[in-house]
C-alpha angles and dihedrals in degrees: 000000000000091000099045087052091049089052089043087055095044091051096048086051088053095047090050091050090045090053093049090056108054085055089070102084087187096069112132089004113139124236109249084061092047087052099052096031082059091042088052086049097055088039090061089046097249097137105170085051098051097050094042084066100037086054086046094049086050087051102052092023110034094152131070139031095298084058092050084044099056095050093054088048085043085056088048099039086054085045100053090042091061095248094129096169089056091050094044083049097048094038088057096054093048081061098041088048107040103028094161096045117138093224094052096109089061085055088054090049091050089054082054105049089046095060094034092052086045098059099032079107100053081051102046083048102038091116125072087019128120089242094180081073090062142066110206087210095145095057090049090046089052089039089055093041097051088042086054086044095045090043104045094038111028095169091047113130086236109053095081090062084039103053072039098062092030083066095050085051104048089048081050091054097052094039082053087050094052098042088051081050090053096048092052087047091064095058104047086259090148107167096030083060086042085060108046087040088054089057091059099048089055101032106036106026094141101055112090092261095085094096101050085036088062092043090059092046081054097048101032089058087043094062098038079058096247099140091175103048094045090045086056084045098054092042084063098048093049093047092057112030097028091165097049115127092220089082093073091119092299090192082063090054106133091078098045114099083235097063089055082072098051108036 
């Protein structure tokens, strides 16, 4: 009786595997046809679809140039279905696998586009924002990607729109450190908005913030009642920027129309 259950059973699992596997329609396809059934797939926008077959192709073909393919396509097809975390993740094996792939440049400009895409909205809405509630981490993660991309393949057809981006980013980052100075300006927050002024004074110079970032380092010292730091302050705001209307008198600055915005 045992040993007719144990060959009842047999027979039911086999049947089930058996079952499973006359669902895959892909079953004995090659993989060319896996591979361009999948790239139709992506094509038409059915994305689900289309990475269901390119993990199947890695799983029954892991070697070989479809294989390296299919994981590039897997990065862009995440990518294109909104699901920025899976093509990040995606985009960084293929680097970790194929180092020396002649298509890696492309993996480090997709990094870039992903985090750049995903924080397009923090940057179309940076002003009138309480930027101290929010870490602009994904425009630092693109910044550093492009920069990687622009730096190991300079001739790459993607470095221009990437020094490109990389311009509109960094401009992004000062304007987010001096709107996080301005909010601790208005409460009082002096050497919180010292600090973050300070950043942008030794990491985006060269973004247009520099001027109102000094002005804060100026009146920020004044009213923590540092006279000499604010007058060094001043001096280097004056030296570059002699024609700049914050040195009417800053330590006067109640009755200036630009402390209105801070305080």
């Amino acid at each position: 009786m045992k040993n007719s259950f144990v060959a009842l059973l047999a027979v039911v699992l086999m049947a089930g595997c058996a079952t499973v596997d006359t669902k895959d329609e892909t079953r004995g396809w090659t993989v060319e046809r896996i591979y361009a059934t999948a790239r139709e797939e992506l094509d038409g926008g059915n994305y689900q679809r289309s990475l269901k077959l390119y993990e199947t192709l890695q799983a029954r073909f892991p070697y070989g140039r479809y294989a390296q393919q299919a994981l590039m396509d897997e990065a862009y097809t995440h990518y294109k279905d909104s699901e920025p975390e899976l093509a990040i993740a995606s985009a960084n094996r293929f680097i970790r696998l194929y180092p020396s792939h002649p298509n890696l440049d492309y993996m480090y400009y997709l990094k870039g586009l992903v985090y750049f895409n995903e924080d397009n909205s923090w940057m179309s809405r940076l002003s009138g924002q309480d930027m101290s509630e929010r870490d602009p981490k994904a425009a630092r993660e693109s910044y550093q990607a492009f920069q990687e991309l622009v730096a190991r393949f300079p001739q790459s057809q993607y470095s221009v729109d990437a020094t490109e981006k990389m311009v509109r980013l960094i401009n992004a980052l000062g304007a987010s450190e001096v709107h996080v100075a301005r909010y601790y300006m208005k409460r009082g927050a002096w050497l919180a908005a010292i600090n973050r002024a300070q950043t942008v004074v030794k990491e985006y110079a060269n973004t247009g913030h520099n001027e109102e970032a000094l002005a804060i380092i100026v009146v920020a010292y004044e009213q923590l009642g540092m006279k000499d730091m604010a007058a060094d302050a001043r001096r280097v705001l004056q030296l570059n920027f002699p024609q700049s209307s914050y040195l009417q008198t800053p330590w006067q600055v109640r009755e200036q129309s630009w402390w209105k915005f801070w305080g």
